[in-house]
C-alpha positions in Angstrom: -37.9 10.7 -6.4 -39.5 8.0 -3.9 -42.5 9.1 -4.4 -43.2 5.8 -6.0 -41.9 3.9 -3.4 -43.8 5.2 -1.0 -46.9 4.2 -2.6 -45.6 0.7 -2.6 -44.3 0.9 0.7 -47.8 2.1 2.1 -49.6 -1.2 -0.2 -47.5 -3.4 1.9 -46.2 -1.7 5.1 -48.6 -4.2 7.1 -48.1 -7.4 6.0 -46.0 -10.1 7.9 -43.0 -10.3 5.8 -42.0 -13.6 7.6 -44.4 -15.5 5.2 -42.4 -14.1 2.5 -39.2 -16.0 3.5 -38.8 -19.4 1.9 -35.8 -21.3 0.2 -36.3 -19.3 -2.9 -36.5 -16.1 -1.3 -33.5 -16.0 0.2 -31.6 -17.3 -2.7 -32.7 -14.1 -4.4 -32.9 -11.6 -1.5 -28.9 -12.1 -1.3 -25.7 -11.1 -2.7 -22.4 -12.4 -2.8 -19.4 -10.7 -3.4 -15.6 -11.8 -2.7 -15.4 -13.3 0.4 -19.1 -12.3 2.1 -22.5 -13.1 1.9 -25.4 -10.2 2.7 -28.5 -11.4 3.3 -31.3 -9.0 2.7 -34.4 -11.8 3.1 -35.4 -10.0 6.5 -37.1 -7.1 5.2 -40.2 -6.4 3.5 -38.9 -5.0 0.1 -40.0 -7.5 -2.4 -39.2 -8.2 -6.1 -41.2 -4.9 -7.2 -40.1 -2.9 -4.5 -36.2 -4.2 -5.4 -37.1 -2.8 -9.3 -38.2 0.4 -7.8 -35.1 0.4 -6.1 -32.8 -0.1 -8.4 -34.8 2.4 -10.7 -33.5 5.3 -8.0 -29.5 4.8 -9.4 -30.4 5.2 -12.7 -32.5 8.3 -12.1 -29.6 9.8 -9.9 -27.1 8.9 -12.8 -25.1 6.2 -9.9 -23.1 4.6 -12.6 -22.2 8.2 -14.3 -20.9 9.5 -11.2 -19.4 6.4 -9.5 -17.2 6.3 -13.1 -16.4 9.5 -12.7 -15.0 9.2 -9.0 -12.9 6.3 -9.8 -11.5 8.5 -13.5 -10.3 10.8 -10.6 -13.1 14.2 -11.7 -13.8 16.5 -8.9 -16.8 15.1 -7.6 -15.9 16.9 -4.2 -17.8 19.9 -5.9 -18.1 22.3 -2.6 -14.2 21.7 -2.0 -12.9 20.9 -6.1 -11.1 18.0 -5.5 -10.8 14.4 -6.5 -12.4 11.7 -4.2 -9.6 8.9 -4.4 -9.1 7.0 -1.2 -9.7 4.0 -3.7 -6.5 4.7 -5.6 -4.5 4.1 -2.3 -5.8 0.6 -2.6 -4.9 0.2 -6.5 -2.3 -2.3 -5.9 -2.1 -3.5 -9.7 -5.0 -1.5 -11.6 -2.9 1.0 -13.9 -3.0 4.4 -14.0 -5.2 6.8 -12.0 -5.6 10.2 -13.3 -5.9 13.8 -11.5 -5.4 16.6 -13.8 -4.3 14.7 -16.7 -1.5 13.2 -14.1 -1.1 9.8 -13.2 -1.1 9.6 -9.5 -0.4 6.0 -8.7 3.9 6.2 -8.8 3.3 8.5 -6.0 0.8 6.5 -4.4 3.0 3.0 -4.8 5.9 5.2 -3.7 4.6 5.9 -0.5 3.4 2.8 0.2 6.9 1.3 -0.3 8.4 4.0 2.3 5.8 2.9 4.3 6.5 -0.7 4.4 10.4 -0.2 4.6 10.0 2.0 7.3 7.6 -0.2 9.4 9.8 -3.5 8.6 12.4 -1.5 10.5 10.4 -0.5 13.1 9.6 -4.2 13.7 12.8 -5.9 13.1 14.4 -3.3 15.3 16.7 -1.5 12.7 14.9 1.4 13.7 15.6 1.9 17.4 15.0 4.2 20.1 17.3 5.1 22.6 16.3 2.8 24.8 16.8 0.2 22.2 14.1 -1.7 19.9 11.1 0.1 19.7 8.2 -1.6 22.0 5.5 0.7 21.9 3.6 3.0 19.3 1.3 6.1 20.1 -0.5 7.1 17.2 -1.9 10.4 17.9 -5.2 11.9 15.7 -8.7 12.3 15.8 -11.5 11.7 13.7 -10.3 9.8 10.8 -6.5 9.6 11.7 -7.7 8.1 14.7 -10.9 5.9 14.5 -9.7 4.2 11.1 -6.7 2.6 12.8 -8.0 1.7 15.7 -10.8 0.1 14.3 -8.5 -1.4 12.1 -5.8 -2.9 14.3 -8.4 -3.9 16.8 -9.8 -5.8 14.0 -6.9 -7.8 13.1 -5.1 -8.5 16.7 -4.9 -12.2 15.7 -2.0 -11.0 13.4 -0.2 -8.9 15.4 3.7 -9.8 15.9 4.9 -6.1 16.2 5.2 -3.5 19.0 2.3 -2.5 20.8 -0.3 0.0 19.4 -1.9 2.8 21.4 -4.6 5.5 20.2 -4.7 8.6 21.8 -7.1 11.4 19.9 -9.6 13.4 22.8 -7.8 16.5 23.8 -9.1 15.6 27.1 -5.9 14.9 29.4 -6.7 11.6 30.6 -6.3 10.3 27.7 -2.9 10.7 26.8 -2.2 10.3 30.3 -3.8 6.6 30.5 -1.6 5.7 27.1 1.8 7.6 28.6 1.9 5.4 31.9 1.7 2.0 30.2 4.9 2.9 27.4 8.4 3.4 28.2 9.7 6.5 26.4 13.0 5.5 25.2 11.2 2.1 23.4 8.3 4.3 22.1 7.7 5.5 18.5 4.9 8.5 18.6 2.9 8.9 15.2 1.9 12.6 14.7 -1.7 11.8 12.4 -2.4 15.7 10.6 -2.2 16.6 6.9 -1.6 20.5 8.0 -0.3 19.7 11.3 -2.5 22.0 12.5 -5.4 20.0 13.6 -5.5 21.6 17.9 -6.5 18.6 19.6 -3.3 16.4 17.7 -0.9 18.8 18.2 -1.9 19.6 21.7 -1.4 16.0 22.3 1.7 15.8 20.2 3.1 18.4 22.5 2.1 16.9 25.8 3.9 13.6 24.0 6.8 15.2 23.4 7.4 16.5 26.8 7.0 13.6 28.5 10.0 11.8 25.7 12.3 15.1 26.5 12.4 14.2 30.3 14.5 10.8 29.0 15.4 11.2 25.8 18.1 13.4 24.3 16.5 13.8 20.6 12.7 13.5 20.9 12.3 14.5 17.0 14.2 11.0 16.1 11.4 9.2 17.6 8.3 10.9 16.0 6.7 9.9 12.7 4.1 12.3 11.1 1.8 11.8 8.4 1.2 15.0 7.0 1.8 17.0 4.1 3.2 20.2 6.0 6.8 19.7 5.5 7.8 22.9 6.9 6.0 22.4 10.1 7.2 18.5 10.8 10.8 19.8 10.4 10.2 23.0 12.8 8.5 19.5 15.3 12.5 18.0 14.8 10.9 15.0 12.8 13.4 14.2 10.2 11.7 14.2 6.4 12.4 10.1 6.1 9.9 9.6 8.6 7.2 12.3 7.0 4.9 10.2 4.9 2.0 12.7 3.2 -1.3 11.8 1.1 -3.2 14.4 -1.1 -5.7 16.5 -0.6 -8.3 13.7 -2.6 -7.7 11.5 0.1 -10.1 12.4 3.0 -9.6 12.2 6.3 -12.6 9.5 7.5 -11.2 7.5 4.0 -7.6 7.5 4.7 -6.7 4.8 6.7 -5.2 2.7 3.5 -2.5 4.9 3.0 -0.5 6.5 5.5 -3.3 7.3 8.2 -2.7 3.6 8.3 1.4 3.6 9.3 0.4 1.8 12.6 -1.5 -0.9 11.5 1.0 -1.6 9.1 3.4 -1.9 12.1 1.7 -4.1 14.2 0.5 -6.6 11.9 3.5 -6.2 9.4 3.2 -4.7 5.2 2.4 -8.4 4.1 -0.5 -8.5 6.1 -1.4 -4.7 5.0 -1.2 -6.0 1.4 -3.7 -8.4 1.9 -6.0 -5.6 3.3 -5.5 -3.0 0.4 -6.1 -6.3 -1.9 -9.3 -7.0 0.1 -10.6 -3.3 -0.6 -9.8 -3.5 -4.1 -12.0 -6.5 -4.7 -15.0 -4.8 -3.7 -13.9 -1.9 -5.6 -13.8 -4.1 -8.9 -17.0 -5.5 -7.6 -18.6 -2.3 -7.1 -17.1 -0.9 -10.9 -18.1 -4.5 -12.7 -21.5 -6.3 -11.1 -25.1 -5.7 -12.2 -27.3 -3.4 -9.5 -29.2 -6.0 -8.2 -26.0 -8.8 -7.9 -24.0 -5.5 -6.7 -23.1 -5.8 -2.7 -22.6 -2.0 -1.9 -25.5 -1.0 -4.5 -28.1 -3.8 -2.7 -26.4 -2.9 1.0 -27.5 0.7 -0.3 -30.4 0.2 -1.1 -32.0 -1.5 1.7 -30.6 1.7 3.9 -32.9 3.8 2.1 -35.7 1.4 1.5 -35.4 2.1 6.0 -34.6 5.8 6.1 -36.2 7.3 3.2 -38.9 5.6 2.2 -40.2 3.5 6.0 -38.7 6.9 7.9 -37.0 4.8 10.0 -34.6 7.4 11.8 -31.6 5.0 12.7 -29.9 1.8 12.4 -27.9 -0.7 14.6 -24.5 -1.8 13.4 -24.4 -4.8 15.4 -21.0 -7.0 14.6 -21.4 -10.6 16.6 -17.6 -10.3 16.1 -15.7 -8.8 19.1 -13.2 -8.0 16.9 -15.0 -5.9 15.3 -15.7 -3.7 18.8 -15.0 -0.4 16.9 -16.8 -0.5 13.6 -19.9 0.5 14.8 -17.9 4.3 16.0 -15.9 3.7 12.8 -19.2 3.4 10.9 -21.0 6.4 12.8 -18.0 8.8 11.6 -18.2 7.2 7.9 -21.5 7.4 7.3 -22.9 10.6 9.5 -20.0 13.0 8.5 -20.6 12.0 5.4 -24.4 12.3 4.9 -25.3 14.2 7.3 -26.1 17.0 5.3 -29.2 19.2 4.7 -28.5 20.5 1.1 -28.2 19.6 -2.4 -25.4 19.9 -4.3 -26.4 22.6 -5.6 -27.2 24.3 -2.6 -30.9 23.9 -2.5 -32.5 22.1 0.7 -32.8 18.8 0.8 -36.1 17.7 0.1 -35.8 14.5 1.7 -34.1 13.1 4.7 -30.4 12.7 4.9 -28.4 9.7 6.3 -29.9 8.0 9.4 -28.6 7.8 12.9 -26.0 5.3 12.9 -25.4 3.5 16.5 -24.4 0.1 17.4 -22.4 -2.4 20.2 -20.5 -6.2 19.3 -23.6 -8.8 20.2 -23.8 -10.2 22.6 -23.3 -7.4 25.0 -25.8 -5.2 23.5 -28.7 -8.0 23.9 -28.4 -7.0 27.0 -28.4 -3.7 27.1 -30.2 -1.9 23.9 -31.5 -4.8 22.6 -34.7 -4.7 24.6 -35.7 -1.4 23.2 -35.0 -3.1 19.7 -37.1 -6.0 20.2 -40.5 -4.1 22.2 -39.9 -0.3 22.0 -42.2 1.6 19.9 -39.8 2.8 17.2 -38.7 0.3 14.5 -34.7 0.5 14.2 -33.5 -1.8 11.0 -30.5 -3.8 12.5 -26.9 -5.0 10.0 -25.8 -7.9 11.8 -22.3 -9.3 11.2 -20.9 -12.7 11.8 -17.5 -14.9 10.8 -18.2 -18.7 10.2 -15.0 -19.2 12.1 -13.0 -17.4 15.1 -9.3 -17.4 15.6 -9.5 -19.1 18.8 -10.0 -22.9 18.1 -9.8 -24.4 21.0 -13.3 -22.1 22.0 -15.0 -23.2 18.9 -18.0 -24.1 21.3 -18.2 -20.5 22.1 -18.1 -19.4 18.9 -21.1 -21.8 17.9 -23.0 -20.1 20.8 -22.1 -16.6 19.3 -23.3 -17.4 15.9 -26.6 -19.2 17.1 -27.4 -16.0 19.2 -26.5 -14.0 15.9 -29.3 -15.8 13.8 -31.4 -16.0 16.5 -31.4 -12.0 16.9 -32.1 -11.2 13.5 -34.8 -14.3 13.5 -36.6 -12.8 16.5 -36.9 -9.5 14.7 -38.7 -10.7 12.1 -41.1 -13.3 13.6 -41.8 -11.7 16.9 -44.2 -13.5 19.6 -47.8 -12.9 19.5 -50.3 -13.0 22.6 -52.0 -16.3 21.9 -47.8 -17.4 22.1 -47.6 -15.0 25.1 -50.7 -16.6 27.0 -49.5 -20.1 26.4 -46.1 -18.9 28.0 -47.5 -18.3 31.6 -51.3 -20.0 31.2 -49.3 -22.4 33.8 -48.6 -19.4 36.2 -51.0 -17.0 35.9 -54.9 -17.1 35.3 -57.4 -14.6 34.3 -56.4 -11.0 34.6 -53.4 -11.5 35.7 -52.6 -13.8 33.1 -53.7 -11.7 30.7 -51.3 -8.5 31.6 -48.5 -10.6 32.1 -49.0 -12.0 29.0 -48.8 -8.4 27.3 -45.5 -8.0 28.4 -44.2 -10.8 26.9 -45.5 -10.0 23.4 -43.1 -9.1 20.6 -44.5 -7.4 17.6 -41.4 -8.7 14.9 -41.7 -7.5 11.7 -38.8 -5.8 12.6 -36.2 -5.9 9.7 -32.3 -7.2 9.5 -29.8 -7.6 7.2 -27.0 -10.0 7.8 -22.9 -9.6 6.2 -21.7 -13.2 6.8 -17.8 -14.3 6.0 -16.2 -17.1 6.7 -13.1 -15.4 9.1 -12.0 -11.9 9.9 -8.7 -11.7 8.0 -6.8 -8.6 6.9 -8.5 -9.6 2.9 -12.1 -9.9 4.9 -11.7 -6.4 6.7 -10.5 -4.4 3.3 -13.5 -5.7 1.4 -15.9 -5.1 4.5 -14.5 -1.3 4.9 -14.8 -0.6 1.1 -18.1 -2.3 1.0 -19.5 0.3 3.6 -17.4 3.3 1.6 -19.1 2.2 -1.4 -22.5 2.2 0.3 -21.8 5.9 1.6 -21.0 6.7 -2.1 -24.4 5.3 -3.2 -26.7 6.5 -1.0 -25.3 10.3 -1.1 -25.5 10.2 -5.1 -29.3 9.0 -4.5 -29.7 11.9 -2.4 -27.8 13.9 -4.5 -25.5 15.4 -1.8 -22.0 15.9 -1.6 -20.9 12.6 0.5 -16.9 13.9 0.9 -16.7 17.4 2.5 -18.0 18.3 6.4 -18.6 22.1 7.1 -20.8 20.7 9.9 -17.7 20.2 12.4 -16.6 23.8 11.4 -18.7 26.0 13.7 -17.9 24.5 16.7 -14.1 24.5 16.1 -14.4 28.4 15.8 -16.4 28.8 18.6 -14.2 26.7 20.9 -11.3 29.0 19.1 -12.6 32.2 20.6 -13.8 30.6 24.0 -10.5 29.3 25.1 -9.8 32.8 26.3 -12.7 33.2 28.3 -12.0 30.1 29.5 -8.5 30.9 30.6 -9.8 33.9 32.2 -8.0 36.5 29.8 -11.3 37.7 28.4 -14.7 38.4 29.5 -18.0 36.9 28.9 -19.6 39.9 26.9 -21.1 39.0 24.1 -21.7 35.6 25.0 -25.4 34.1 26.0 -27.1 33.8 29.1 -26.3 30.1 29.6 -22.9 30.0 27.8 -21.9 32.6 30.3 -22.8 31.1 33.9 -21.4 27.6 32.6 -17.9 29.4 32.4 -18.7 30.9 35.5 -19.2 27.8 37.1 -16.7 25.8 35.9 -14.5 28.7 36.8 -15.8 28.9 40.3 -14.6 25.0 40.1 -11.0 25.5 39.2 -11.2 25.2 34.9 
């Protein structure tokens, strides 16, 4: 399938692609959808390249199977289930069907349950029995956890609710840290598990609820769960008003627009979470309506596997010059590697090709100086996504946030021009001479031709996040169907979860180590030695 991009890639792989980028190349090496602008000008695909490109979703049957996700089929194959986190975002886009049933009363049902319970959560209707509730601990992992956060992190300019906490490793200082700043009669604990199963949560749902028995009388009337396991949320004393389930179509690293997201909604109020859902459902009309090549998550798509595929670039930085943003990078390495990180075919046959790259990434401009060195001189080209708002929320810092944005377009500038040692020499000809000159002028060469993309927007707002999240969803969806993988189940995080299973005895001491390898073995013995 890229066999005839590679050919093109290898006619062109050295040139300087810097010459390429005039007026008119950028006009046409963008896209703009909604409220964002990606630039694509700082890479070496070209108009033939792009065609080739584009040529890949028609082979792979994209527009087929992207119609067929959003008509509610089972394109979850391995699993036989619909893949509709897009319907929880269907604010006013009629029916959605699943077995000949239209799912969106339920969906819109939910959602209203959702927003009446969180405006009495806020308005303090809803009370604990301390009084109004102050605090909320939303308690997950993976998905039910990284989603939110991300999320709420995002949009802390519009926060005028109770505080929000995350708590999702099983590791006891977390919970710990989260339990010492809340007050558990003021405090609202979100139980985040479709089968209220998931050992981590509940372990930490446990440890939650015994720290609210010491003070409160009826722990279960100050726990929410979103799950679908009725029977196990009542045995937790968690009355069935505050249960709020999703299906199984909705998965777990997708879910944050429907219930998953309960604690967003609460810190930043339904009207804001509106806007959001609105903001995802404009990119996924965009998605469903614009030509390939004027199509954001198609192009944004595209370029990933002009890098991976076709250049074998191995990874690529997710670097937001947008502190609010802190957490999409984690939030985009869960998306993205959970979801194509997978050796096989759909139809079980190897892949023949390599899957989804390494996805790894800090806000700029910390990461300047940290990674960015290796970035800018290393020996290994890693493709950087840069994103940047036009404005912050904080006015009176606008300077800064001029300084942020001229670092931003200087990064992905420096990338792609480099320095070269005639430019190096004339940078210490003044300091050095001869030999010496000539060494210290090798360090200070930069190779560029290092590619970039840029998302621009003018200001992170609940509308800007929703079309920013689905625009990244969307470009999952696109480059699996390339690949022709199956972007929505992961039977990757299995094997470990049944190992740890069967080792928490040994662990504990209750069983021996027969059985169990050489290393596996004296690390238990070890840690035992050490008081595990």
């Amino acid at each position: 399938m890229f066999d005839a991009l590679k050919a093109h890639h290898a006619s062109v792989r050295d040139r300087r692609f810097e010459t390429m980028v005039d007026a008119a190349r950028a006009a046409d090496f963008a896209v703009e959808a909604g409220d964002m602008r990606l630039d694509y000008a700082k890479t070496n695909i070209d108009a033939e390249g792009r065609a080739l490109l584009i040529d890949l979703l028609d082979q792979a049957g994209v527009a087929v199977k992207r119609d067929a996700m959003f008509a509610g089929q089972a394109i979850n194959e391995t699993e036989g289930r619909a893949v509709l986190h897009t319907a929880l975002r269907n604010l006013d886009g009629g029916p959605v069907l699943v077995d000949q049933r239209d799912v969106m009363p339920e969906v819109l049902e939910t959602l209203d349950r959702m927003e009446a319970f969180a405006g009495d959560v806020r308005s303090g209707a809803y009370r604990g029995q301390g009084g109004a509730i102050t605090d909320v601990i939303n308690i997950g992992i993976g998905g039910s956890d990284l989603g939110p956060k991300m999320a709420t992190i995002a949009l802390a300019p519009y926060h005028d609710g109770p505080r929000c906490h995350f708590v999702s490793n099983v590791d006891g200082a977390d919970i710990a840290g989260v339990l010492r700043q809340c007050d558990p009669a003021t405090t609202l604990v979100i139980v985040a598990s479709k089968t209220f199963t998931t050992i981590e949560t509940m372990t930490n749902a446990r440890t939650a609820q015994a720290w609210m028995s010491d003070s409160v009388a009826d722990t279960g009337a100050q726990f929410a769960a979103l799950s679908t396991a009725a029977d196990k949320t009542a045995a937790f004393g968690i009355d069935a008003s505050r249960v709020f389930g999703f299906a199984d179509w909705v998965g777990g690293r997708y879910s944050m627009w429907g219930p998953i997201g309960l604690s967003l909604m609460i810190a930043v109020g339904p009207q804001a979470f509106r806007a959001f859902l609105r903001g995802g459902q404009a990119m996924d009309r965009h998605f469903l309506s614009a030509p390939w090549a004027e199509n954001m998550p198609a192009m944004l798509a595209l370029v990933g596997l002009w890098h991976n595929q076709v250049c074998g670039h191995a990874t690529r930085a997710v670097l937001p010059y947008d502190n609010l943003l802190s957490r999409l990078p984690a939030y985009l390495q869960q998306l993205e590697m959970e979801s194509n990180g997978k050796g096989v075919s759909m139809d079980g046959a190897d892949l023949p090709c390599d899957s989804g790259p390494v996805v790894w990434g800090e806000p700029g401009t910390n990461g300047q100086h940290a990674f960015y060195q290796l970035i800018h001189q290393g020996t290994r080209v890693i493709p950087c996504e840069f994103l940047i708002a036009a404005r912050s929320h904080e006015d009176d810092l606008h300077h800064q946030h001029q300084l942020l944005v001229a670092n931003c377009l200087a990064q992905s500038e420096a990338l792609m021009r480099g320095r070269d040692l005639d430019a190096a020499r004339s940078k210490v000809a003044g300091t050095f001479e001869g030999d010496e000159l000539e060494r210290q002028a090798r360090h200070r060469v930069f190779k560029g031709n290092r590619p970039s993309v840029t998302i621009a927007y003018p200001q992170l707002t609940p509308e800007v996040l929703g079309q920013i999240i689905a625009l990244y969803e969307h470009r999952v969806f696109v480059e699996g169907a390339v690949l022709g993988i199956n972007s929505y189940d992961q039977w990757g995080v299995e094997l470990g979860k049944e190992l740890a299973t069967a080792l928490q005895p040994v662990v504990e001491g209750k069983a021996g180590t027969d059985g169990k390898d050489g290393s596996t073995a004296a690390l238990v013995g070890f840690l035992q030695k050490h008081g595990v």
